[in-house]
C-alpha positions as CSV (number, residue, x, y, z in Angstrom):
1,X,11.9,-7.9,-2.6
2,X,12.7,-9.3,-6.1
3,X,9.7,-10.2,-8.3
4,X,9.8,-12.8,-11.4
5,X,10.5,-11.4,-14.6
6,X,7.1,-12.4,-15.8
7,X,5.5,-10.1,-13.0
8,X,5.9,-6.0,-13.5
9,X,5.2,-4.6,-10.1
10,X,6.0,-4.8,-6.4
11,X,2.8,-3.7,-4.4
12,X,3.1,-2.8,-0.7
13,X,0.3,-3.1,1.0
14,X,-0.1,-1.1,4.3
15,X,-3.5,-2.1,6.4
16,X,-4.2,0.3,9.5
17,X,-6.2,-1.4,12.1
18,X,-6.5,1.5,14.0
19,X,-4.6,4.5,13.6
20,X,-1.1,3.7,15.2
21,X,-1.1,-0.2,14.5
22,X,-0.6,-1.0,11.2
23,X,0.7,-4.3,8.9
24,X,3.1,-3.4,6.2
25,X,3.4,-6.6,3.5
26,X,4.4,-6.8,0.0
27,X,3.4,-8.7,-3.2
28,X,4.0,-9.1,-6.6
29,X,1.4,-8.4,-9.3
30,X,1.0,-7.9,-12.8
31,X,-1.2,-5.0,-12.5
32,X,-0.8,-2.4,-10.4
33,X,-4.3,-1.4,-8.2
34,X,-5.4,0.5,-5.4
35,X,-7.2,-0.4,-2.6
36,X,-8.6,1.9,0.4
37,X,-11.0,0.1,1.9
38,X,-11.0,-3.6,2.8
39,X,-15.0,-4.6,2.4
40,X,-13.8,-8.2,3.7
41,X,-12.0,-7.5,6.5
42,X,-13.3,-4.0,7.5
43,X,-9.7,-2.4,7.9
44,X,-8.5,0.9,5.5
45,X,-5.5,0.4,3.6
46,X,-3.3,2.2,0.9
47,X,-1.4,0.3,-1.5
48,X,1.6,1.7,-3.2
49,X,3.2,0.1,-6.8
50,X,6.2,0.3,-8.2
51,X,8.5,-1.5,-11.1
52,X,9.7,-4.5,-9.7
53,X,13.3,-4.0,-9.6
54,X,12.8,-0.8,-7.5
55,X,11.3,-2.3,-4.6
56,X,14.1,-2.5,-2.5
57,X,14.4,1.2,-2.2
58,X,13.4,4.7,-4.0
59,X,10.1,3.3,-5.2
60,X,8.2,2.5,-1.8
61,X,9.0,5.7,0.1
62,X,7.8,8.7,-2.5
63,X,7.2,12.0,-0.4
64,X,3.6,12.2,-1.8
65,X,2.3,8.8,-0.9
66,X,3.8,9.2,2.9
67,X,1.6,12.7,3.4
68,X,-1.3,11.6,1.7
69,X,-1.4,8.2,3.4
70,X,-2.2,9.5,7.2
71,X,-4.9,12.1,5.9
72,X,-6.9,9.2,4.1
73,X,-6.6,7.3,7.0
74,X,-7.9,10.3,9.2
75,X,-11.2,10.7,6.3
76,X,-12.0,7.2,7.2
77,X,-12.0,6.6,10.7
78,X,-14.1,10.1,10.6
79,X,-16.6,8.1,8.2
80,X,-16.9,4.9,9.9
């Protein structure tokens, strides 16, 4: 995904609605946040940012963020 020059990150956005279906998207944003919990729609989600122009790879796949994903995903369905 290729973001305008104006805008500085690529944010993928993965929203579990339970713990094996999940919706993968992608934006592009000026400032990179993170969400973890969707008040609105009641679903958990981890967000993951990177510079825009490394979106379509080594950004979106760091070891860390795919091990620490499934563990804060296990936390919430334990706290809902």
């Amino acid at each position: 995904m290729r973001c305008p020059a104006m805008v500085t990150y690529c944010m993928t956005t993965r929203t579990y609605y339970t713990p094996i279906k999940m919706k993968v998207s992608k934006s592009c944003v000026p400032s990179c946040f993170e969400t973890v919990y969707d008040g609105y729609s009641k679903h958990a989600s981890t967000t993951v940012c990177c510079q825009y122009d490394l979106c379509n790879g080594a950004g979106l796949n760091a070891p860390g963020t795919l091990t620490l994903a499934p563990i804060l995903l296990a936390t919430f369905w334990g706290l809902l």
